[in-house]
C-alpha positions, 0 to 999 in steps of 0.5 A: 184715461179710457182705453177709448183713447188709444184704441181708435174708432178705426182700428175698433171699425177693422175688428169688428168688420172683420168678425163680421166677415168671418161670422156671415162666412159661416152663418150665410151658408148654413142658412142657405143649405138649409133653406135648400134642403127644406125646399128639396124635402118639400119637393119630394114630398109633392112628387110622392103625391104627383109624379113628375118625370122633369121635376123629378130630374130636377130633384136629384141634380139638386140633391147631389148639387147639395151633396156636394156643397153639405161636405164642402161646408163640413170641410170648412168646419175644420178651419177653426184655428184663430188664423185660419180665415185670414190672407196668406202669404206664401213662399217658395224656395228652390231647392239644390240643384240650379236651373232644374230646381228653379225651374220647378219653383215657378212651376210651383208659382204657376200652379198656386196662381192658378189655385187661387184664381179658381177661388177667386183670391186676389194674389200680389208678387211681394218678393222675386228673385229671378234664376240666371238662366229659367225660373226663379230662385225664390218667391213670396206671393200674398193671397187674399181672400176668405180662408186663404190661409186656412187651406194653403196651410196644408201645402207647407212642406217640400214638393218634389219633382220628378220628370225628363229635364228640358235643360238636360241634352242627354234627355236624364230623368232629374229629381228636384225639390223646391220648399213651400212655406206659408204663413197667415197674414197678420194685421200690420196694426196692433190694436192695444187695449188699455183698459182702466182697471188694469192701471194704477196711477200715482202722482207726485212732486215733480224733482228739479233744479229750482223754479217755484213750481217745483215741489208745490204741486203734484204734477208728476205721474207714475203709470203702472200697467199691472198685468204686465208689470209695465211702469212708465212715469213723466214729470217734464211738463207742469200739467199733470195732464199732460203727463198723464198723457205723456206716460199713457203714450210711453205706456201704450209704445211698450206694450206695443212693442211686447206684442210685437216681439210675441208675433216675432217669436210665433213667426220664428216657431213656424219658421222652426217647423221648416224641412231641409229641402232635400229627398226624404224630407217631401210632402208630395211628389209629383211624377212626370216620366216614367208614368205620370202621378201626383202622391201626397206622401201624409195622406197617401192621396194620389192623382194620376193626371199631373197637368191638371194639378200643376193647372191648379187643381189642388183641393183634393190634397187640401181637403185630405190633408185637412181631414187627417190633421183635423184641420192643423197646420202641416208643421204640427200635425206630424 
């Protein structure tokens, strides 16, 4: 039977837009640049001949316009994992230490809103649990947009907070820690390719108890799917036919079902790569009294205007991080 059968003309139109999507990702911008480049190189040539003040001006906003937007397309040549340019989700746990953690977990919920508003994301809460008295105790938010995944990939770790505590009457400077995990948002279809070569296909005499059918025609059929080992069989029906179709249908459920079990064990080595919520353990610190500093602890970056990365201003830590790892995700990268 065709694979054309049992993989869809909608679940191939998905892939295929899909691949697309991520191709024009890369191909249209490159265009871009480089059509503007030329247009830049034309230009300077034309003032060598004749000099114009303004358009001169013009030139070099350009060129540092393009500057900027060359390294960007360069920081975006490192997400080149398999992953990298699906939707993410992200989650958030707040760390020991009640009212204060979870307080901080929201601001981290805030901070990453913000983040992926600036992109232009799309963000759905998909799980909350609330504090009792401020904040939250955790939370799952998806991300959906172009390489979402492929840049929060970087904030997989534990955030510390360091500042005066608002909850606190004596004014004590705290120290709390909340978790960031992120994981890449997978098709909820598995597409299963069944592909003819890969099968061996007997057919028998159907056993039973009596009937003139029975034992007078080979009616009976055994699927072998050889990559696998997969062997599945029916004989309930009296058309070969149909129970062709009726093991193709068994076939494609267990094949099914041991990718699904592949995606099971991937999400359990990410999980595998989670840090204990707790000091020492951090990815960045954020520090509100007695200065006021952000200090991402593996690349060593750090930004001294906290509110405006607690407003989302993030990508300088992304764009570091990614640099350094060359583009893998955080729990690999040590």
């Amino acid at each position: 039977m065709a694979s054309a059968d049992f993989w869809t003309n909608q679940e191939t139109a998905q892939v295929i837009v899909q691949q697309v999507k991520a191709l024009k990702n890369w191909v249209e911008p490159y265009e871009s640049l480089m059509a503007r480049a030329r247009s830049a190189r034309e230009l300077s040539e034309l003032l060598e001949l004749e000099p114009d003040a303004d358009l001169d001006g013009e030139l070099e906003a350009e060129c540092e316009r393009l500057g900027a937007d060359l390294e960007e397309f360069r920081l975006r040549s490192l997400l080149s994992h398999p992953d990298d340019f699906r939707d993410a989700q992200l989650e958030i746990s707040a760390g020991a230490g009640g009212t204060e953690a979870q307080d901080w977990a929201q601001m981290l919920m805030r901070m990453y809103t913000r983040w992926a508003e600036r992109k232009g994301y799309s963000i759905e809460i998909v799980d909350l649990s609330e504090g009792e008295e401020a904040g939250i105790k955790g939370a799952v938010l998806e991300i959906k947009g172009m390489y979402a995944y492929g840049y929060l990939k970087a904030e997989s770790g534990v955030h510390r907070l360091v500042r005066i505590s608002p909850f606190d009457a004596q004014a004590r400077r705290h120290t709390s820690f909340a978790s960031i995990f992120v994981y890449p948002v997978v098709d909820t279809d598995i597409n299963i390719e069944i592909r003819d070569e890969d099968l061996k296909i007997d057919v028998y005499r159907a056993s039973g108890a009596g009937g003139q059918h029975v034992n007078k025609t080979s009616s009976a059929v055994r699927i072998t799917h050889m990559p696998s080992g997969v062997v599945t069989a029916s004989q309930a029906q009296r058309s070969q036919g149909k129970n062709k179709a009726t093991a193709m249908k068994m076939l494609k459920n267990r094949l099914y079902q041991i990718e699904l079990n592949k995606q099971i064990a991937k999400k359990a080595e990410m999980d595998a790569n989670k840090s204990d919520v707790s000091f020492g353990s951090q990815i960045r610190s954020y520090v509100f009294q007695p200065y006021t500093m952000v200090n991402d602890h593996r690349t060593e970056l750090k930004i001294p205007d906290v509110q405006k990365v607690m407003d989302g201003a993030i990508d300088p830590f992304i764009e570091a991080f990614l640099k350094q790892s060359g583009g893998v995700p955080a729990g690999d990268a040590a």
